[in-house]
TORKOL-4160 file (C-alpha; in steps of 0.2 Angstrom, whole numbers, padded with zeros to 4 digits, m for minus):
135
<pt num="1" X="m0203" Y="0034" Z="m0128"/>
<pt num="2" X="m0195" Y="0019" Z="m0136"/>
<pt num="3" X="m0181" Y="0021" Z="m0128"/>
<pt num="4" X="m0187" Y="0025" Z="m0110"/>
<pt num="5" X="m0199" Y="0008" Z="m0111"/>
<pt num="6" X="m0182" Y="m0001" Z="m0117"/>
<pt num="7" X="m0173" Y="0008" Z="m0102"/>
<pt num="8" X="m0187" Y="0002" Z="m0089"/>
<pt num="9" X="m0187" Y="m0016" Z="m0094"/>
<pt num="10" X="m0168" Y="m0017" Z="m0093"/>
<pt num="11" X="m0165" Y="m0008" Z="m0076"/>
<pt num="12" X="m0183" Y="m0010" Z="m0069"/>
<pt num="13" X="m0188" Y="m0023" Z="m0052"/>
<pt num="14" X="m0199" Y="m0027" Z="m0038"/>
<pt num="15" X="m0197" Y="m0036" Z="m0022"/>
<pt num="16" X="m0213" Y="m0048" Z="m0025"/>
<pt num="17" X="m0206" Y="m0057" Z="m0037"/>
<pt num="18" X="m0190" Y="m0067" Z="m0027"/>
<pt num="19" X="m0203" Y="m0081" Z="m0017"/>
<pt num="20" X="m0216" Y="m0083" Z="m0037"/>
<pt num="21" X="m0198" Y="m0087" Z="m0044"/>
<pt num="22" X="m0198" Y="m0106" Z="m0047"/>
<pt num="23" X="m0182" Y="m0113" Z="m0050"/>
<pt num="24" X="m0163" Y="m0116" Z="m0044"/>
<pt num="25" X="m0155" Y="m0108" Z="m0030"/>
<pt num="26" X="m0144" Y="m0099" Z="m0043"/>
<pt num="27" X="m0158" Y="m0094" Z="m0053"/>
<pt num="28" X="m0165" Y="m0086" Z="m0035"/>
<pt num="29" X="m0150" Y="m0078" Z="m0032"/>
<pt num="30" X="m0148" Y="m0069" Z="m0046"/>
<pt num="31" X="m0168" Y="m0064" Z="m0045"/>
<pt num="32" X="m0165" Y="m0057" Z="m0030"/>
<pt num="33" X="m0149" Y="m0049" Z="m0034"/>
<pt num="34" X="m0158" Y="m0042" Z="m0048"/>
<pt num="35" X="m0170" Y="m0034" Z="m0035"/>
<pt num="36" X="m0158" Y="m0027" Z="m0025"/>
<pt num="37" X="m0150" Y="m0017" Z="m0036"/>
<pt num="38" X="m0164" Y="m0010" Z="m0048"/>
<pt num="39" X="m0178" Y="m0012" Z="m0038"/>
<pt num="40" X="m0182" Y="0005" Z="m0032"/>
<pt num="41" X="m0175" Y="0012" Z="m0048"/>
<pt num="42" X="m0192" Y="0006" Z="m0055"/>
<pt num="43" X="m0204" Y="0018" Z="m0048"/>
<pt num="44" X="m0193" Y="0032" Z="m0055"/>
<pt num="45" X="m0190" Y="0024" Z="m0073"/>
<pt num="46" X="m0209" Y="0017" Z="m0075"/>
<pt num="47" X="m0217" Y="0036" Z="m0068"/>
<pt num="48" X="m0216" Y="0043" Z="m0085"/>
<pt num="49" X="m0224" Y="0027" Z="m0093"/>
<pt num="50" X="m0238" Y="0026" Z="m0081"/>
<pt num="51" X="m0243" Y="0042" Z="m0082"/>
<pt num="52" X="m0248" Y="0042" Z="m0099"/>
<pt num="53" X="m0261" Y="0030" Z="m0095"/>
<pt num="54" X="m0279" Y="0036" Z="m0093"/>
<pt num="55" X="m0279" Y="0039" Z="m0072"/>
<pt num="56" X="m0293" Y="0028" Z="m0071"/>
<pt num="57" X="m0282" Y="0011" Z="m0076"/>
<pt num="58" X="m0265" Y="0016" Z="m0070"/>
<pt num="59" X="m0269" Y="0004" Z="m0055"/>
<pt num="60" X="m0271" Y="m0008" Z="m0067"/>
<pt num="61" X="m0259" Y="m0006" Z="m0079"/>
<pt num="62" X="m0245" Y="m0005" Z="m0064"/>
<pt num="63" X="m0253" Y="m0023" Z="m0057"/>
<pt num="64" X="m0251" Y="m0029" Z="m0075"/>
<pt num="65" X="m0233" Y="m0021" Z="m0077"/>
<pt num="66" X="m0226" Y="m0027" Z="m0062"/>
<pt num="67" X="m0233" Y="m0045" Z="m0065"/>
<pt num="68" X="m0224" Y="m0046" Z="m0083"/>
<pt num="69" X="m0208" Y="m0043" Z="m0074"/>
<pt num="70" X="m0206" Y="m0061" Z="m0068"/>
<pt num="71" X="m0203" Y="m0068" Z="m0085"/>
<pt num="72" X="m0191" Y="m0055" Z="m0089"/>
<pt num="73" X="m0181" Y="m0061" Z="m0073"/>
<pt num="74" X="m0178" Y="m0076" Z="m0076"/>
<pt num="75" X="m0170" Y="m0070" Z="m0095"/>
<pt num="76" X="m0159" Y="m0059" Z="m0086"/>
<pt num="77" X="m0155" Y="m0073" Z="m0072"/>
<pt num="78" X="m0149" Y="m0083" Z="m0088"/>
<pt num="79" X="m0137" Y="m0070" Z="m0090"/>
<pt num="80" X="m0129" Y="m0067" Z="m0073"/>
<pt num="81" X="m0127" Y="m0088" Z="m0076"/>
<pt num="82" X="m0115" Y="m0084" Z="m0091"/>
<pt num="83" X="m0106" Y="m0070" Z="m0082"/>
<pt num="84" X="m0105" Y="m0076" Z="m0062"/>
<pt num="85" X="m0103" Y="m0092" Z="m0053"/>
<pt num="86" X="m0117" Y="m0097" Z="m0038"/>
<pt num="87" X="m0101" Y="m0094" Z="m0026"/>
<pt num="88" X="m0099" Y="m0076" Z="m0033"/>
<pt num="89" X="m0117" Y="m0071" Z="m0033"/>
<pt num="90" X="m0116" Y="m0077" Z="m0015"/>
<pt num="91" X="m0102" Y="m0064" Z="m0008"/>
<pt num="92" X="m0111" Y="m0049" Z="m0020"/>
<pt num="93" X="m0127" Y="m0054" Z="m0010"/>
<pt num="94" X="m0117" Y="m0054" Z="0007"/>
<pt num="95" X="m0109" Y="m0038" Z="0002"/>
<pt num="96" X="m0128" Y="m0030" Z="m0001"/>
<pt num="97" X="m0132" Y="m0037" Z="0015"/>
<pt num="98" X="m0118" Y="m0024" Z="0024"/>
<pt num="99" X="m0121" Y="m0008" Z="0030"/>
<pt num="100" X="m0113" Y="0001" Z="0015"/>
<pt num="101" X="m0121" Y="m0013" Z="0004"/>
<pt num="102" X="m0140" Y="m0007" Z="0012"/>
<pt num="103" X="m0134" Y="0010" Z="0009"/>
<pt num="104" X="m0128" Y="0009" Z="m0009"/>
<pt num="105" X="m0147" Y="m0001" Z="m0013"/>
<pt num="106" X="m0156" Y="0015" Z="m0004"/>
<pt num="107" X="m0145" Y="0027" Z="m0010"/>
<pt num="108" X="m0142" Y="0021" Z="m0030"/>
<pt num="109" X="m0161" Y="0027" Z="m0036"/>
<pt num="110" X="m0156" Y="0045" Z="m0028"/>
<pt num="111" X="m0139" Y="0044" Z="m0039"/>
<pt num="112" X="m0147" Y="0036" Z="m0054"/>
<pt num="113" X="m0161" Y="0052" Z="m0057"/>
<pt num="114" X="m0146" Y="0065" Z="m0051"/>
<pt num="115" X="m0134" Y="0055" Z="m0065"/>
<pt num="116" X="m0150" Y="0056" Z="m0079"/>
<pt num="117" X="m0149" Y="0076" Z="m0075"/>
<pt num="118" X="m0130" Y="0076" Z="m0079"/>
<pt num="119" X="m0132" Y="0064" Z="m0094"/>
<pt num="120" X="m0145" Y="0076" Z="m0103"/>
<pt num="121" X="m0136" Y="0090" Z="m0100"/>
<pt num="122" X="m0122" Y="0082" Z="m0108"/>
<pt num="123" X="m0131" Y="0076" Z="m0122"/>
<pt num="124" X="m0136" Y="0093" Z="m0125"/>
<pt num="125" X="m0118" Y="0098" Z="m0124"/>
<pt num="126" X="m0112" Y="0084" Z="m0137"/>
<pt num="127" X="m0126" Y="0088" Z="m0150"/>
<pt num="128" X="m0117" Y="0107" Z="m0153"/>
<pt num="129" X="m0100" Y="0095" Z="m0153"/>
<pt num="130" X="m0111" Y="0085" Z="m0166"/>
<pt num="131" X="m0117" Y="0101" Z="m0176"/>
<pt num="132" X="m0099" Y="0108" Z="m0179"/>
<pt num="133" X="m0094" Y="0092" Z="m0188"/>
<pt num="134" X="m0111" Y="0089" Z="m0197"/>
<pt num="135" X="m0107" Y="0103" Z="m0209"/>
């Protein structure tokens, strides 16, 4: 469970949050980059969570969830800062703004949960690896 909340607040985004961010124009460039590229992965990551929340507060607990966010975008901002010119996160935005760059945003969620298949299965694989070196 740990690890799945860790996994959500890394990958996780909304849409909201690029107009409530209040700061440079690299700071909302790299918010909305952000949003572009994990936005739609968060319904997928944050179902689990949500749904261990008594029905009658999931509403909620998803307004609440979704409003935390906006802190955590701005700490990852500060990272693309370290990593990526203003110039840079220009062209990656350009290039999401393409027909292949819209496809890979709609597409990537389909790919993640397809990957998360593969990715147990091959946990599952490397524990027997695991086991025959254990001994």
């Amino acid at each position: 469970m740990k690890k799945l909340v860790f996994i959500l607040f890394v990958i996780l985004g909304t849409s909201a949050f690029a107009q409530e961010i209040e700061g440079d124009s690299f700071q909302k460039k790299a918010v909305k980059l952000i949003e572009l590229t994990s936005g739609q992965q968060f319904e997928i990551i944050s179902e689990p969570i949500v749904n261990q929340i008594p029905e009658g507060n999931r509403e909620d607990f998803k307004k609440e969830l979704k409003a935390s966010l906006k802190g955590l975008y701005v700490k990852l901002a500060e990272i693309y800062r370290e990593e990526f010119t203003e110039e840079e996160l220009d062209e990656i935005l350009a290039f999401y703004d393409t027909p292949v760059g819209k496809k890979m945003v709609d597409t990537t969620p389909k790919v993640m949960q397809k990957a998360m298949t593969v990715g147990q299965q091959w946990g599952m694989e490397l524990q027997s690896i695991m086991a025959k070196y254990m001994q």
